[in-house]
C-alpha positions in Angstrom: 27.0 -11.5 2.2 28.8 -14.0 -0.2 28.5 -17.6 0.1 31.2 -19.7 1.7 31.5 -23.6 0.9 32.8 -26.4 2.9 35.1 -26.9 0.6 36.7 -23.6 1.0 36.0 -23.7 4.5 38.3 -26.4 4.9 41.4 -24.8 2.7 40.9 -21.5 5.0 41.1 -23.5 8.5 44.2 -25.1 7.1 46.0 -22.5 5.9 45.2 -20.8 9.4 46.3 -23.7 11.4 49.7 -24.1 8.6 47.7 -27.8 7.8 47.9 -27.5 4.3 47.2 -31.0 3.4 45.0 -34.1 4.6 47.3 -36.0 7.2 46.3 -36.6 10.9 43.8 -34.0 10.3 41.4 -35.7 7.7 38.6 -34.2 5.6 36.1 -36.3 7.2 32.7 -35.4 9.0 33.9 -37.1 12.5 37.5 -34.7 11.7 37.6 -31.3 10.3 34.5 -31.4 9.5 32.7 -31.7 12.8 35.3 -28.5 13.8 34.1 -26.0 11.3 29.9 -27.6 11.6 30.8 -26.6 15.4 32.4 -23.2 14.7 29.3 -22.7 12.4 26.7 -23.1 15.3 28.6 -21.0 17.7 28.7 -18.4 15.2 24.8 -18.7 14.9 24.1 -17.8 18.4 26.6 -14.8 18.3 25.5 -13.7 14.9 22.0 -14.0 16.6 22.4 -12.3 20.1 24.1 -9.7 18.2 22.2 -8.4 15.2 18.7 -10.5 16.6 15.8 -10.5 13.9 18.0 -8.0 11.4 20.4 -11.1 10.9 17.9 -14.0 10.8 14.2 -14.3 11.3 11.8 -17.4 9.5 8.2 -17.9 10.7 5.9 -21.2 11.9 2.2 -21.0 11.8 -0.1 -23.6 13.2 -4.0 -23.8 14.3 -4.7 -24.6 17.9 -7.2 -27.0 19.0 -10.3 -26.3 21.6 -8.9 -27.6 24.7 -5.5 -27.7 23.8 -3.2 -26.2 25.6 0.9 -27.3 24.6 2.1 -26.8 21.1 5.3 -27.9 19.6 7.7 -25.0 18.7 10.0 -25.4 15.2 12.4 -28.2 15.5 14.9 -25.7 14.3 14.0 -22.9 16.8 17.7 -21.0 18.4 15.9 -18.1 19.5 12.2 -17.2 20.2 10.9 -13.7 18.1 7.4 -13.4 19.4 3.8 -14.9 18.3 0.9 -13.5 17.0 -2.7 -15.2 17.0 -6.0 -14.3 14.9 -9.0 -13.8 16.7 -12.0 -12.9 14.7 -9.7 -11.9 11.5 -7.9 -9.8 13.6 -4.2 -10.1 14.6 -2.9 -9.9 18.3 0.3 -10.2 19.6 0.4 -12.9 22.2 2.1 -11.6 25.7 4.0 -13.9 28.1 2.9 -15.6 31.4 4.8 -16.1 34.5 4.6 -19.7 36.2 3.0 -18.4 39.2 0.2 -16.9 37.2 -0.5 -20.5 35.8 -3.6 -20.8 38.1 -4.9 -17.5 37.2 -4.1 -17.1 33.6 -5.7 -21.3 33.3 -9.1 -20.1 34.8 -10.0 -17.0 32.5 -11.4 -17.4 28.9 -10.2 -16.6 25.8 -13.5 -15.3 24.6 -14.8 -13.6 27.4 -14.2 -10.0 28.7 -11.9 -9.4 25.6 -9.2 -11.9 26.9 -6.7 -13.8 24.9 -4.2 -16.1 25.8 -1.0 -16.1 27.0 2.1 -18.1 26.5 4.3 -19.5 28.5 8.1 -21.1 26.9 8.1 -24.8 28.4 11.0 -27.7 28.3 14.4 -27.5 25.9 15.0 -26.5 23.2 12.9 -26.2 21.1 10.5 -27.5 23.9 6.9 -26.4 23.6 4.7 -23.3 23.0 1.9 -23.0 26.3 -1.2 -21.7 26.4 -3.2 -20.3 29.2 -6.4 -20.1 28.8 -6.5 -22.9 26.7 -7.9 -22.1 23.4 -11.4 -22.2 23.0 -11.9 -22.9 19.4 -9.6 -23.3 16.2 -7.1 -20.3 16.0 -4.1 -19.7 13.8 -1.1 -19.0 15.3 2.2 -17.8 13.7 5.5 -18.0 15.4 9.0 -15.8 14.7 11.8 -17.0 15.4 15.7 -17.5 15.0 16.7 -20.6 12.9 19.8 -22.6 14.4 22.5 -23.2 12.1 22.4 -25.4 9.0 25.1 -27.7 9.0 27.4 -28.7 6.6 27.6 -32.1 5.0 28.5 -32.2 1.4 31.4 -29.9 0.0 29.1 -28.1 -2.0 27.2 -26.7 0.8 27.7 -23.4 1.7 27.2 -20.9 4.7 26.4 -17.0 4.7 27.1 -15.1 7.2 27.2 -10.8 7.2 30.5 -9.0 6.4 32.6 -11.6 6.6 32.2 -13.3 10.1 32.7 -17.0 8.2 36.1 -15.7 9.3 34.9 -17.0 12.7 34.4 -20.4 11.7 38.4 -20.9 10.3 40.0 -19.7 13.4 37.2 -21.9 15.3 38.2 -24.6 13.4 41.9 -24.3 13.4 42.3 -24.1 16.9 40.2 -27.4 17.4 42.8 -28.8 14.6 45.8 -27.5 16.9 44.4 -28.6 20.1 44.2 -32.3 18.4 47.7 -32.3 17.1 48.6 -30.7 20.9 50.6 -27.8 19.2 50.3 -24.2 20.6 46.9 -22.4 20.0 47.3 -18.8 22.3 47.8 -16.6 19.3 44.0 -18.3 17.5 42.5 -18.3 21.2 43.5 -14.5 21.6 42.2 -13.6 17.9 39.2 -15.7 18.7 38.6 -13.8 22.0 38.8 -10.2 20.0 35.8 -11.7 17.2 33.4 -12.3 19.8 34.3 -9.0 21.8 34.0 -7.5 18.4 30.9 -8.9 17.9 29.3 -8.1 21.7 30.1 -4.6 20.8 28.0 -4.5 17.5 25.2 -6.2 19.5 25.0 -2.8 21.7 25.7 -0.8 18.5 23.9 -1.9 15.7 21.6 0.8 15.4 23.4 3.7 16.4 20.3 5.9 14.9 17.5 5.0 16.6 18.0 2.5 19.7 15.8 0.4 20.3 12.9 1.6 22.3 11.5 0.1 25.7 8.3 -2.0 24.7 5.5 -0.3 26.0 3.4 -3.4 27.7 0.3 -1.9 28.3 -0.5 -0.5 24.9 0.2 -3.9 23.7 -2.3 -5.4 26.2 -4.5 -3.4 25.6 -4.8 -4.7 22.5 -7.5 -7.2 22.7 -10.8 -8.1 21.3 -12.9 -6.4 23.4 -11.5 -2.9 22.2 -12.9 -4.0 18.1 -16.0 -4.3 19.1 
């Protein structure tokens, strides 16, 4: 991966959409600007659904409170990884909930019969991390996840995407600078169509080795205090 500024950003969209100078097109955040920053985050969630955790993972961590049951997720959260909590000194990974287990999962305790919580995704993005049980004591709890995109402001700022795909983000951006100056953009739109079929493909081959494997839920359930002691 090499790193791509604004800057250069700009002179590729240009070139692509035969723009080669400033004119009704301007160098401005609310102009070209604004076309590539939106390229950018539609290239995140591709980049994301197709290579997942092997192109971008960052983790949160944060300490619940007795009693507590909704957490705020990473203002930054595209994509939800997984969460682990420590029980005891011991890690567990944290399953998911259903809403019509609400009632059920709300009445059981975390520290009794081996049980820990479950979670439960709530609101918009990034919305809020649920508990149930709520947690009965101070726990630390660290989330994985996909960052969204990082946009661009100043010219020195720079993206880095795998193999290339900033090559995305110029024909993105030169079609919205075509589609303002109402000239003809089928030739970008069908180049732009093959990317992201090029990149749905590497999404169900990116490890042509070993696939991943179904995740086995009960060995992961089974998983709980109860079985340490």
């Amino acid at each position: 991966m090499a790193a791509v500024t604004l800057t250069t950003l700009r002179t590729r969209a240009r070139e692509r959409a035969d723009m080669p100078v400033a004119g009704f097109i301007q160098d401005t955040a609310t102009s070209i600007d604004a076309f590539i920053n939106e390229g950018v985050q539609k290239l995140q969630e591709l980049l994301v659904k197709a290579y997942g955790e092997s192109f971008v993972e960052t983790v949160a961590t944060f300490n619940t409170v007795a009693g507590t049951t909704d957490y705020n997720l990473p203002t930054d959260m595209l994509a939800f990884y997984g969460a682990d909590i420590t029980i005891g000194g011991i890690k567990f990974t944290l399953l998911p909930y259903n809403n019509a287990e609400r009632n059920i999962r709300a009445n059981q305790l975390i520290d009794y019969a081996g049980q820990t919580p479950r979670y439960r995704l709530v609101g918009m993005a990034p919305g809020v991390i649920r508990f149930a049980p709520a947690p009965s004591a101070v726990y630390a709890v660290r989330v994985q996840y996909a960052p969204s995109a990082t946009l661009l402001v100043n010219t020195s700022d720079a993206v880095n995407f795998p193999n290339g795909w900033e090559r995305y983000v110029v024909v993105y951006a030169a079609i919205q600078m075509k589609l303002k100056q109402e000239d003809d953009v089928r030739p970008l739109a069908a180049l732009l169509d093959a990317m992201e079929t090029e990149l749905r493909d590497i999404a169900q081959r990116r490890n042509a080795d070993q696939p991943h494997s179904v995740v086995d839920i009960e060995s992961v359930d089974e998983d709980s205090p109860i079985n340490y002691f």
